[in-house]
C-alpha positions in Angstrom: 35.9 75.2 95.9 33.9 76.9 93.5 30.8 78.8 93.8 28.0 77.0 91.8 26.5 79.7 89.8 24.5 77.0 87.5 21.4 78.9 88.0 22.8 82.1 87.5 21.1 84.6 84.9 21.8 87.8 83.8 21.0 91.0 85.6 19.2 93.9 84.3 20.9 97.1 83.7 20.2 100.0 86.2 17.2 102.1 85.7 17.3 105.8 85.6 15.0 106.1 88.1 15.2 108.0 91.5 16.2 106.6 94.6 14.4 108.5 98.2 16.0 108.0 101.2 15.1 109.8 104.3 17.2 112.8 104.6 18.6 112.1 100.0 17.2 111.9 96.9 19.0 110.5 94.1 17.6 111.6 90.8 18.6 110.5 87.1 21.1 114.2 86.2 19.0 116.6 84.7 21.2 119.9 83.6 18.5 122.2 83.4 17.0 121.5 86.6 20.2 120.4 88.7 22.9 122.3 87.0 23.1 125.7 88.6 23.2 124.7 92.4 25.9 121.6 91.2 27.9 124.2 90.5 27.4 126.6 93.3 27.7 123.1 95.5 31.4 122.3 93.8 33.2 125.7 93.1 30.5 128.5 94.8 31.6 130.5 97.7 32.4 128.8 101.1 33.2 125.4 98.5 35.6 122.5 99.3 39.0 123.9 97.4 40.3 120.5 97.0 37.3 119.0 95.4 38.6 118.1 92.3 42.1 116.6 93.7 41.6 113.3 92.7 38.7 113.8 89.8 39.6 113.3 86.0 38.1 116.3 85.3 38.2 120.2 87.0 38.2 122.5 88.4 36.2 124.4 86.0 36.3 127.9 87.1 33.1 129.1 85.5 29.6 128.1 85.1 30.0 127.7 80.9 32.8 125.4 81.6 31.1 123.5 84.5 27.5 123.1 82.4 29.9 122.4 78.9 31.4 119.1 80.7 27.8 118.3 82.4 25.5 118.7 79.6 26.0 115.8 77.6 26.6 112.8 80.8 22.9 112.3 81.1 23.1 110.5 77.2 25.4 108.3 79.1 24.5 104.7 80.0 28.0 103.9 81.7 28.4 105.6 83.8 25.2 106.7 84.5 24.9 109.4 86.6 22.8 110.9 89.5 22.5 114.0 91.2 22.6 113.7 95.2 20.1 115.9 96.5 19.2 117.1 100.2 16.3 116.7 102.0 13.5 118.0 102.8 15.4 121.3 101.1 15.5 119.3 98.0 19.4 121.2 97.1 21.5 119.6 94.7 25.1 119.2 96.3 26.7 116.4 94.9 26.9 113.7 92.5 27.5 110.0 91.2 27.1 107.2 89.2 26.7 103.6 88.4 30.0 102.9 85.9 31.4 99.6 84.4 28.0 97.8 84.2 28.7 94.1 83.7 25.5 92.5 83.7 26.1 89.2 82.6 28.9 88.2 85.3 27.0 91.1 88.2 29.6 93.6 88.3 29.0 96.7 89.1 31.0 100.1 90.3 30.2 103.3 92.2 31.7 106.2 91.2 32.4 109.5 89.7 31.3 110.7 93.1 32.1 114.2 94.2 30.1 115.8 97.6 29.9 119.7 98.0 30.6 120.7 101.5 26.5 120.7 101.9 27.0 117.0 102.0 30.6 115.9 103.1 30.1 113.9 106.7 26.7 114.2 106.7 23.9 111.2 107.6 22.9 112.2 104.1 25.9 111.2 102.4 26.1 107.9 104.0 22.4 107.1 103.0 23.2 108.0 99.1 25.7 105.3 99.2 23.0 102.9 100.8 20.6 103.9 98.6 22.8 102.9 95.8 24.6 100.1 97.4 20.8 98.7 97.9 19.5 99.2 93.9 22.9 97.5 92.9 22.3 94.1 95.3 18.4 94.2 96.4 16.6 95.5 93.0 19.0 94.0 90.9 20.5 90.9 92.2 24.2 92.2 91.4 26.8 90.1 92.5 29.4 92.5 93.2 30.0 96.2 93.9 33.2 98.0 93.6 35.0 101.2 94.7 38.1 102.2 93.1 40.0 105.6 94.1 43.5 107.1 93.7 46.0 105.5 96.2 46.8 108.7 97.5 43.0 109.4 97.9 42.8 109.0 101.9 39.3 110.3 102.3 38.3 108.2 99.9 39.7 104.9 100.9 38.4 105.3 104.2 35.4 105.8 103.6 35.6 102.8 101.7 36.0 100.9 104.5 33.6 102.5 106.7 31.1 101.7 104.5 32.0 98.0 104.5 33.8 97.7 101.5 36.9 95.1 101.6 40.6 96.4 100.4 41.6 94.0 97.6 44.7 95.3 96.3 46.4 98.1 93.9 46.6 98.4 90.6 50.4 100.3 89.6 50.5 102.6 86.8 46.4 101.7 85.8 46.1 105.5 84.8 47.2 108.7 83.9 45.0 111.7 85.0 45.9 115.5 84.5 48.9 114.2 83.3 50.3 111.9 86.5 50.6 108.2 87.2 47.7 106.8 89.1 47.9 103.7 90.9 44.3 102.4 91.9 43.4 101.5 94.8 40.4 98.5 94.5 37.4 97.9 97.1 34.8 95.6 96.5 31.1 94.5 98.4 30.1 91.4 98.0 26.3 89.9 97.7 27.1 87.7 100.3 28.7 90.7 102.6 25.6 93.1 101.8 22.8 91.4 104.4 25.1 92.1 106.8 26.3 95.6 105.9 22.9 96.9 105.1 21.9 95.5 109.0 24.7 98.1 109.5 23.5 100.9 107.5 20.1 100.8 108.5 21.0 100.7 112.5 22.9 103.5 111.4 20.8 105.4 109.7 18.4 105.1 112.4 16.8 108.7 113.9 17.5 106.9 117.0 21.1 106.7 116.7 21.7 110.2 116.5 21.4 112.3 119.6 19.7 115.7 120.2 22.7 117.8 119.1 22.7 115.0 115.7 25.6 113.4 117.0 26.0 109.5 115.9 25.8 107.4 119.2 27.5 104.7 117.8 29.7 104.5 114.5 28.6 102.4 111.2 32.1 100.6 111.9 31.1 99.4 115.5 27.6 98.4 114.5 28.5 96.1 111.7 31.3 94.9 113.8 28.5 94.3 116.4 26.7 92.0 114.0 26.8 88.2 113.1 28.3 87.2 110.0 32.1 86.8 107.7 33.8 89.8 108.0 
């Protein structure tokens, strides 16, 4: 049967406004204030060597080249893109984005995302993609939220699915980045899904799920498996 959308209106776009979590900050990019530790985050010393695997773009190599591709995204309006920042240090390690804004049917995708090592498997990463999960559906009223990624991108397909987004399917030969074939791999969140996963995320994200040592005491998997509701 289909679903009666006769009262449905369109959505706004996303602001470019800040997001605060407890332990991230997701600010609208600003080069001049987040550029320098970006880069130290994504190609400094002690950074993830495989960072840009799966990216369209780097690795750049250099500061000039780093700041030449990130000085013009924040004229962008799709995608629109953040800078992850730590707290309380207040450290810019990572970034993403809101991309393929479709207000009028709610579609909406999160993306571009890259974490330095400052933020890979870390309470804080998790909460960014709350934070962002929550503006899309809660402030918004989007229907939909998608994750798309490389097929060959395990870390990023299971995350995916850790954070409650449903497998859908793969698009063969959708792209060609740094000159090879990409199939895509397609996740989505639906509006009826997200009470449900955000009961998850904020069990989760809970001080008191995490022990002394900062240990999770239970997985966001498990809790939202715990929890009433479609799968």
């Amino acid at each position: 049967m289909a679903e009666d959308l006769a009262g449905w209106t369109e959505r706004a776009r996303p602001p470019r406004t800040p997001m605060q979590g407890r332990t991230v900050r997701l600010e609208p990019l600003d080069p001049e204030r987040h550029g320098a530790a970006l880069f130290r985050a994504a190609e400094g010393p002690g950074a993830d060597p495989r960072l840009w695997d799966w990216m369209a773009v780097g690795p750049f190599g250099s500061e000039a080249a780093f700041r030449a591709w990130l000085d013009p995204l924040p004229a962008s309006e799709d995608p629109l893109f953040f800078a992850i920042l730590t707290e309380p240090d207040g450290v810019p390690r990572g970034m993403a984005s809101f991309l393929r804004i479709t207000p009028a049917h709610g579609v909406i995708e999160i993306g571009h995302i890259w974490l330095g090592v400052g933020l890979q498997r870390t309470t804080a990463a998790t909460e960014a993609m709350w934070l962002l999960a929550r503006r899309a559906f809660d402030e918004l009223g989007y229907r939909r939220l998608e994750w798309k990624c490389d097929t060959r991108n395990a870390r990023s397909r299971r995350t995916a699915l850790r954070l409650g987004f449903a497998f859908e399917g793969i698009f063969h030969q959708h792209m060609v980045i740094k000159g090879e074939n990409r199939d895509t791999a397609w996740f989505a969140l639906l509006d009826r899904d997200w009470p449900r996963a955000d009961a998850a995320f904020r069990a989760w994200l809970d001080p008191a799920n995490f022990g002394p040592d900062g240990q999770q005491r239970r997985r966001l998997e498990e809790i939202r498996a715990s929890l009433a509701g479609p799968t």
